[in-house]
N, C-alpha and C positions, 0 to 999 in steps of 0.2 A: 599502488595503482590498482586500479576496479577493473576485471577483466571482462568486458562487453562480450564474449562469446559465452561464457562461460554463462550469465546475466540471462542472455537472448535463449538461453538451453534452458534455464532452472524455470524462467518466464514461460517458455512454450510446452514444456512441460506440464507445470501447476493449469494452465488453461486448458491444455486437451485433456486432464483430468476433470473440469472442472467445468461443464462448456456457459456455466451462466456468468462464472466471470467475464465482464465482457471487454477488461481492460487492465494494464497491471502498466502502473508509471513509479520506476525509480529513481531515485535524487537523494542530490548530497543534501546538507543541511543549510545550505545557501540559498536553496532552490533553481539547482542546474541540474537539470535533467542530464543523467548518466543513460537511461535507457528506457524507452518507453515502448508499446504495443497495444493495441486500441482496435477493437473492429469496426466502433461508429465512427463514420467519419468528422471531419469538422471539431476534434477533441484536439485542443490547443494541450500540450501537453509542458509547455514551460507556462502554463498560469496554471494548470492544475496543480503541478510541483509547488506554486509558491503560495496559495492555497494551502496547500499539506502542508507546508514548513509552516507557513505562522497559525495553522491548527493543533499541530505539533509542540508549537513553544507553547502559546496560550495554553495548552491541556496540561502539558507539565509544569506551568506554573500554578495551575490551579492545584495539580495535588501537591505539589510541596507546599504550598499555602494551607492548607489544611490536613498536614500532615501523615498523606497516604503512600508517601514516597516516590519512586521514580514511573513515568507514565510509559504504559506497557502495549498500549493499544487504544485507539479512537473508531467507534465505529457511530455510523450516521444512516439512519433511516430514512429515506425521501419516497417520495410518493411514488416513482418507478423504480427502485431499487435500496442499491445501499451502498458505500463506501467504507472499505476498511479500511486503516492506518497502522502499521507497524513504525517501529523506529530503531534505530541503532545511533551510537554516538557520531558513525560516519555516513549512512544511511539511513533513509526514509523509502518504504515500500508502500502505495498506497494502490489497492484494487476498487475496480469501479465493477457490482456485480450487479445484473435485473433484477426482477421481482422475483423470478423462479427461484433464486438462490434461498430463500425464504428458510422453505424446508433442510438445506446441507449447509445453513452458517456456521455453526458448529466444526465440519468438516472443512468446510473453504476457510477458517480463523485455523485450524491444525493446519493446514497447508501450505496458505501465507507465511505462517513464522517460521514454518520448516523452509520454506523457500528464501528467506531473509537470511536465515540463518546459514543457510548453503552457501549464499552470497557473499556473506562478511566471511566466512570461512577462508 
């Protein structure tokens, strides 16, 4: 069992570190939202999740089809930001960050898997 406070703490944590994340949605591999957090409004957060899952399958089948092994991260560049994807065999974290993040990706990718990592702990 996923414990939602625990979740709600590692989430509001990684954000007040991090202020250009502007939204962090986790989910099983189903695409049921276990916990999400969002400051734009209007962020449907069980179609984001299932979004992420079949981004999630699709990437990792792509690298075991070409033989890079198992898939460790998705990230996506769009015109006002980016999205990151982590995964675990029972979870999927995926952060929606602005364009400021630009400069700390790097930083916001060490903090998400440290935050996923927390989770599945």
């Amino acid at each position: 069992m996923v414990d939602k406070t625990k979740i709600k703490d590692i989430v509001a944590e990684t954000m007040s570190e991090y202020p250009d994340i502007e939204g962090i949605i986790v989910c099983d591999a189903n695409g049921d939202v276990v916990f999400g957090h969002t400051i734009a409004g209007g962020v449907k957060h069980k179609e984001v999740a299932e979004h992420v899952v079949n981004i999630s399958s699709d990437s990792s089948k792509l690298t075991n089809a070409i033989d890079k092994g198992g898939l460790k991260e998705v990230s996506i560049s769009a015109d006002d930001g980016f999205i990151i994807i982590f995964g675990d065999v029972k979870l999927i974290l995926a952060a929606i960050a602005g364009e400021g993040a630009r400069e700390q990706m790097g930083l916001i990718r060490i903090a998400l898997k440290r935050a996923l990592l927390s989770i599945i702990d």
